[in-house]
C-alpha positions in Angstrom: 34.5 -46.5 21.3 33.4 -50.0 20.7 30.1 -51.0 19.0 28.6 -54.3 19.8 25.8 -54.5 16.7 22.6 -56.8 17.6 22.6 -60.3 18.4 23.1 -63.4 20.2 26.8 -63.8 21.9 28.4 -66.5 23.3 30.0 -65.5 27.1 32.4 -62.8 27.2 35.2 -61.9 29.2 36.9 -58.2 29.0 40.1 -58.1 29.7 42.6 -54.9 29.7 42.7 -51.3 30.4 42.8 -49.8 26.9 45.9 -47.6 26.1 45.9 -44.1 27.7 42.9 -44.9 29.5 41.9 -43.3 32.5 38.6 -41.7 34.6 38.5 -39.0 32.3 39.1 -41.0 29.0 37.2 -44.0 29.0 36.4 -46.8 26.7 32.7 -47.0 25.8 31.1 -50.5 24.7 27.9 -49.1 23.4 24.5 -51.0 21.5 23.4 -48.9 18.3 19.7 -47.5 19.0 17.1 -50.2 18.1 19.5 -52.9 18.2 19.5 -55.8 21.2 23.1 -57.8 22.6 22.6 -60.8 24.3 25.0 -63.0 26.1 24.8 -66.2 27.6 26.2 -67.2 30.5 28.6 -69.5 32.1 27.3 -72.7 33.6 27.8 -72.9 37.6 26.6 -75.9 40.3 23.7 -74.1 42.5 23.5 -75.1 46.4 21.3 -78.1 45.7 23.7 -79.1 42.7 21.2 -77.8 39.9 22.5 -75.9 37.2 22.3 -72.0 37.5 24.2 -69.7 35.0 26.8 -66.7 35.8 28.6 -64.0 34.1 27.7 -63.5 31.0 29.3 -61.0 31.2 32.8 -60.5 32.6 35.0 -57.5 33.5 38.9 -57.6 34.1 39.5 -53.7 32.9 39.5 -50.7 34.6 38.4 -47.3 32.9 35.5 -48.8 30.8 32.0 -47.6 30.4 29.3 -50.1 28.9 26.3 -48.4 27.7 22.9 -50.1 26.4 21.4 -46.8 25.7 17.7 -46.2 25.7 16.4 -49.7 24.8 18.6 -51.4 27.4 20.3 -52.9 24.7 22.7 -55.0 26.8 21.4 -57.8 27.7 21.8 -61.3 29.6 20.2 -64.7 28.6 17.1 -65.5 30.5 16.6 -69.3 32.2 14.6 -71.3 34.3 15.4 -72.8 37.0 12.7 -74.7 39.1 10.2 -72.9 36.5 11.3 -70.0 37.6 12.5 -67.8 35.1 15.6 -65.5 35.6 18.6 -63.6 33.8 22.0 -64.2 34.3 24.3 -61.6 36.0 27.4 -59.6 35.3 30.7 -60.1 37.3 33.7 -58.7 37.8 37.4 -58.9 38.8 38.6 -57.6 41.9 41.3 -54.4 41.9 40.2 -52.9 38.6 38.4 -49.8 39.0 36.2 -46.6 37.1 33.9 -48.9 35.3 30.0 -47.9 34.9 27.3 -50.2 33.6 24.3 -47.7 32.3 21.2 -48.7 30.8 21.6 -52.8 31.4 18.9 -55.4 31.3 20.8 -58.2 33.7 19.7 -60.6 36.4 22.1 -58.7 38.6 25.3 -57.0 39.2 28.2 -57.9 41.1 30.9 -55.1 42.5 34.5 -56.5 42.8 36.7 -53.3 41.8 36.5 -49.3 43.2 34.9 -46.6 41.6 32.0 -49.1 39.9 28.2 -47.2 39.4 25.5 -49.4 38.0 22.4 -47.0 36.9 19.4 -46.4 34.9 19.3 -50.5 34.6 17.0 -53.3 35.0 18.2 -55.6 37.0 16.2 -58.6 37.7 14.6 -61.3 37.5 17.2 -63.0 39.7 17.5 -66.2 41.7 19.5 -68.1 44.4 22.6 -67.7 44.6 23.0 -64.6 42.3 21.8 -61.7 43.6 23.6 -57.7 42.8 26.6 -56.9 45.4 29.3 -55.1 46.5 32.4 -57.8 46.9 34.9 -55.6 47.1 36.5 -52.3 46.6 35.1 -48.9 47.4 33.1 -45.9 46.1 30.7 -47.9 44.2 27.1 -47.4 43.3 23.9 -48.3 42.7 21.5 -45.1 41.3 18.6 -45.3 39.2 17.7 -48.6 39.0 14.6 -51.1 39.1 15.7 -54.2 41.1 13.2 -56.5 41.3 11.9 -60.2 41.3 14.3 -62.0 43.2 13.3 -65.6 43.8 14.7 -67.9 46.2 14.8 -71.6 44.9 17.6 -73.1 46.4 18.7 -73.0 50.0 20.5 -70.1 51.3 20.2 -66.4 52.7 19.1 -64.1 49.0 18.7 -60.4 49.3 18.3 -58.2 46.4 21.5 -56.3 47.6 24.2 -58.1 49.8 27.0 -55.2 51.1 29.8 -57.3 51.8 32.7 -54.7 52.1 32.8 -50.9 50.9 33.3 -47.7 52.6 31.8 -44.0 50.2 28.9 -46.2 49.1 25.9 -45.1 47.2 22.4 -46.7 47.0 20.4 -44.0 45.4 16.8 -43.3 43.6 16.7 -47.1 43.1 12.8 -48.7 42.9 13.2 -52.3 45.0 10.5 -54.7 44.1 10.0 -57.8 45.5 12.9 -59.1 47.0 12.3 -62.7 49.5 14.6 -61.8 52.3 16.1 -58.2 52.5 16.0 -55.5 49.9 19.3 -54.6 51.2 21.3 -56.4 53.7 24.7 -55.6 55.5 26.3 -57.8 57.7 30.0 -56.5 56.4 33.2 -58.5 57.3 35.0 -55.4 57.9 33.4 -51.9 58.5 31.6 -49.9 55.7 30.0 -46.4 55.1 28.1 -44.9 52.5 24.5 -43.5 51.8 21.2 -45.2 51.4 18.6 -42.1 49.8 15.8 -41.7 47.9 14.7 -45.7 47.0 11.4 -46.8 46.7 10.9 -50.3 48.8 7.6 -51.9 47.6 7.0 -55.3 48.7 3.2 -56.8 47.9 3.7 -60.2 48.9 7.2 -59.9 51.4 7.0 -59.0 55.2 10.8 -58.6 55.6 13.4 -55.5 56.6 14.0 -53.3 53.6 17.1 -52.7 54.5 19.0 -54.2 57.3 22.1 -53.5 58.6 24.3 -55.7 61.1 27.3 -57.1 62.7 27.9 -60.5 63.2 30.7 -61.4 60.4 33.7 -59.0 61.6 32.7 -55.2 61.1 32.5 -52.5 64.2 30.9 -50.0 62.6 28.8 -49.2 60.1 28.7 -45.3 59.1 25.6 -45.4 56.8 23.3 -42.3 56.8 19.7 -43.1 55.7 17.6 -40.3 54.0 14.5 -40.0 52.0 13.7 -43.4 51.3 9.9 -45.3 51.1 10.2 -47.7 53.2 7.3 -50.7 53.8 5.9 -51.1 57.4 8.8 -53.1 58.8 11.7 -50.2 57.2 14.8 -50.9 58.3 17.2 -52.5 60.8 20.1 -50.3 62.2 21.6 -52.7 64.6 25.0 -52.2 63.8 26.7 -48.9 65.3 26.9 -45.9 62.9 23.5 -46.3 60.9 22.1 -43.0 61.4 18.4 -42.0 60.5 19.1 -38.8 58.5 15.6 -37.9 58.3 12.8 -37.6 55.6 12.1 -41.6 55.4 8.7 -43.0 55.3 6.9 -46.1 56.1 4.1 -47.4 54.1 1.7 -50.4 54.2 2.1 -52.5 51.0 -1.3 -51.5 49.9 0.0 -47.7 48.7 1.0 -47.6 46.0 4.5 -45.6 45.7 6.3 -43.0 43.6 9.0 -43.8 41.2 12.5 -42.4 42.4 14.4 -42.9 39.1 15.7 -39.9 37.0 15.5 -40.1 33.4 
């Protein structure tokens, strides 16, 4: 185990696998209770050639769990950009894999490797062009998050969730609040599966798809089963062969007010 005590960092990269490390024995970053880590983030050009900041924190390891416990005590630097103001996000490296961020407070969350689950975090306030998604690999997960306040102030599509690649999927209990485009959006370049169950999509000022699910960039098929979820008026869009309604999904105007799927 590795304790990060309170405080301000500088950005971080981790790098390496640990010695004897595997799913079963992991290496655990972990915040003492009561105490606060924050990270600043690298500086990156954003579509209109402002200044936006990324990873402030980086992942090149596999078998590595990073836990904030119960006072999200991992943490990324907030900015403004456009007076908007907004966390950086955690990246990661593609081909590492068995890594789990757990009790987070990031802009968002970016899934390079396999066998990646992101829960029981806050992840948001966000803006243009960093948004949470899966890059690359498979198995991965979002459960038991709140995703919410994603702005767009630069040009470009922005969803809260972009599913690029990635077949065994999970999206799952998560509370989606506010995102300008999509809550979810698939257009994959090659085909996916996975489940979408249990989320909560509450828009009050957005009339878009919750979740939408396409082709159009180089995927056949998309074998996603949707379950259980609140969806807003609009729900979702299955266009892309495979999406199956599995049943138990609502739809809601933006005026009712909904549960909260997270589990402690």
């Amino acid at each position: 185990m590795v304790v990060i005590r309170g405080g301000d960092y500088t950005q971080q990269n981790v790098t390496g696998n640990g010695v004897n490390r595997s799913a079963a024995a992991r290496c655990t970053f972990t915040v003492p209770s009561g105490e606060v880590a924050t990270f600043a983030c690298n500086t990156i050009p954003a579509f209109d050639g402002t200044i936006t900041y990324d990873n402030c924190l980086w992942v090149n390891g596999s078998y590595l769990t990073f836990e904030g416990g119960s006072g999200l005590g991992i943490r990324s630097k907030t900015y403004v950009a456009k007076g908007v103001s907004y966390q950086g996000r955690i990246g990661s490296e593609r081909g590492i894999t068995n890594v789990t961020f757990s009790h987070l407070d990031t802009g968002a969350v970016a899934l390079d490797g396999n066998n990646m689950v992101v829960s029981k975090s806050d992840l948001g306030p966000s803006v243009d062009p960093l948004n949470s998604r899966f890059d690359d690999g498979d198995g991965n997960a979002f459960i038991d998050n709140r995703i919410h306040d994603f702005e767009l102030v630069n040009n470009g599509h922005f969803e809260c969730i972009t599913w690029d690649v990635g077949t065994h999927v999970t999206i799952q209990r998560n509370l989606f609040q506010n995102c300008p485009v999509f809550d979810i959006f698939a257009k994959p370049v090659e085909n996916i599966s996975g489940v979408v169950d249990h989320n909560v999509f509450w828009e009050a000022t957005y009339n878009n798809d919750n979740l939408k699910v396409s082709t159009g960039s180089g995927a056949s098929r998309c074998d996603v089963n949707v379950s259980n979820n609140w969806f807003m008026t609009n729900g979702f869009d299955d266009s892309c062969p495979g999406v199956v309604d599995a049943g138990g999904n609502t739809f809601h105007p933006n005026t009712v007010t909904p549960p909260d799927p997270r589990q402690p």
